[in-house]
matplotlib code that plots the C-alpha trace (Angstrom):
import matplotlib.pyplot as plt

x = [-7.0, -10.1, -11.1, -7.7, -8.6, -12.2, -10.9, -8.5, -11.8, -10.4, -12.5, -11.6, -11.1, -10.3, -12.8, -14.2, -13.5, -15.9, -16.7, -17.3, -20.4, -21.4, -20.4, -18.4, -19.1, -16.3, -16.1, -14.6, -13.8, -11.4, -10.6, -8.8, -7.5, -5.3, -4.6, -3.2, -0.9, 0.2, 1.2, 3.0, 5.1, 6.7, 6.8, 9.2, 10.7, 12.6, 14.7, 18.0, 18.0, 15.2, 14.3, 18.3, 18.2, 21.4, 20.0, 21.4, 18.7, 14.8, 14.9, 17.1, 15.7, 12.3, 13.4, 14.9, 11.3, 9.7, 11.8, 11.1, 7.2, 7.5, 9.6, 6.9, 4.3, 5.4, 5.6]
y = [-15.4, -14.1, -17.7, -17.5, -14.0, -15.4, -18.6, -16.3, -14.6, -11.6, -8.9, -8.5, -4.3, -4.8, -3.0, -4.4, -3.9, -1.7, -4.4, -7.1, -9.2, -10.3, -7.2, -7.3, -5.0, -3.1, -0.8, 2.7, 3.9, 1.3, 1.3, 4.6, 4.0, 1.1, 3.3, 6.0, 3.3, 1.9, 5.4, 6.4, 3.2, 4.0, 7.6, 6.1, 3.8, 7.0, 7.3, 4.9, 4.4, 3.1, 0.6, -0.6, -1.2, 0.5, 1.0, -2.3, -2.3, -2.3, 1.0, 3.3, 2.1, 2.6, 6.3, 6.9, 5.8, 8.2, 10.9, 9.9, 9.8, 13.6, 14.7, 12.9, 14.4, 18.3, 18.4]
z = [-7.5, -6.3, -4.6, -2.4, -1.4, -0.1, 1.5, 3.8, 4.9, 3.3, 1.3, -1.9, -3.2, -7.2, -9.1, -11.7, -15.6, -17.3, -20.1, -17.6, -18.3, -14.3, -12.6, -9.4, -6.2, -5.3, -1.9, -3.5, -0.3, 1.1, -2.9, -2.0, 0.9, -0.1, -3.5, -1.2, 1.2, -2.3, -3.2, -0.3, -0.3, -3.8, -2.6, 0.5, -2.3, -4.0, -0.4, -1.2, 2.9, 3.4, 0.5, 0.7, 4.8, 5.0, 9.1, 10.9, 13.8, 13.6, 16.4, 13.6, 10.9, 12.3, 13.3, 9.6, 8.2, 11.1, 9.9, 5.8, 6.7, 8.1, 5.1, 2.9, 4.7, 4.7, 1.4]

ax = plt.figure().add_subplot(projection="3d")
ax.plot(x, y, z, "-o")
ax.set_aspect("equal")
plt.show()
């Protein structure tokens, strides 16, 4: 898995395990960055609307996710 990550010139951000024998760098920060994206799409994943695509054109649903984000975001 890691080998198709590096042949897509892509950085890997798993950390490693803590019994690992050849340990592995791992960035923390962009380690939480991507953790708080991943988090934020299951929080938009509790909104039946959105993960459904009840919207039928890109501009409403688009303004339905705006509006989801905000809701999201206030709390």
């Amino acid at each position: 898995m890691l080998q198709a990550i590096v042949a897509r010139d892509m950085k890997a951000v798993i950390p490693p395990r803590y019994n690992r024998n050849k340990v592995r760098e791992c960035d923390w920060f962009i380690y939480k960055e991507r953790h708080l994206i991943e988090c934020f799409f299951n929080k938009i994943k509790h909104y039946r609307r959105i993960f459904s695509r009840f919207e039928k054109t890109a501009r409403n649903y688009m303004a339905f996710l705006h509006f989801v984000s905000a809701l999201i975001w206030l709390r």
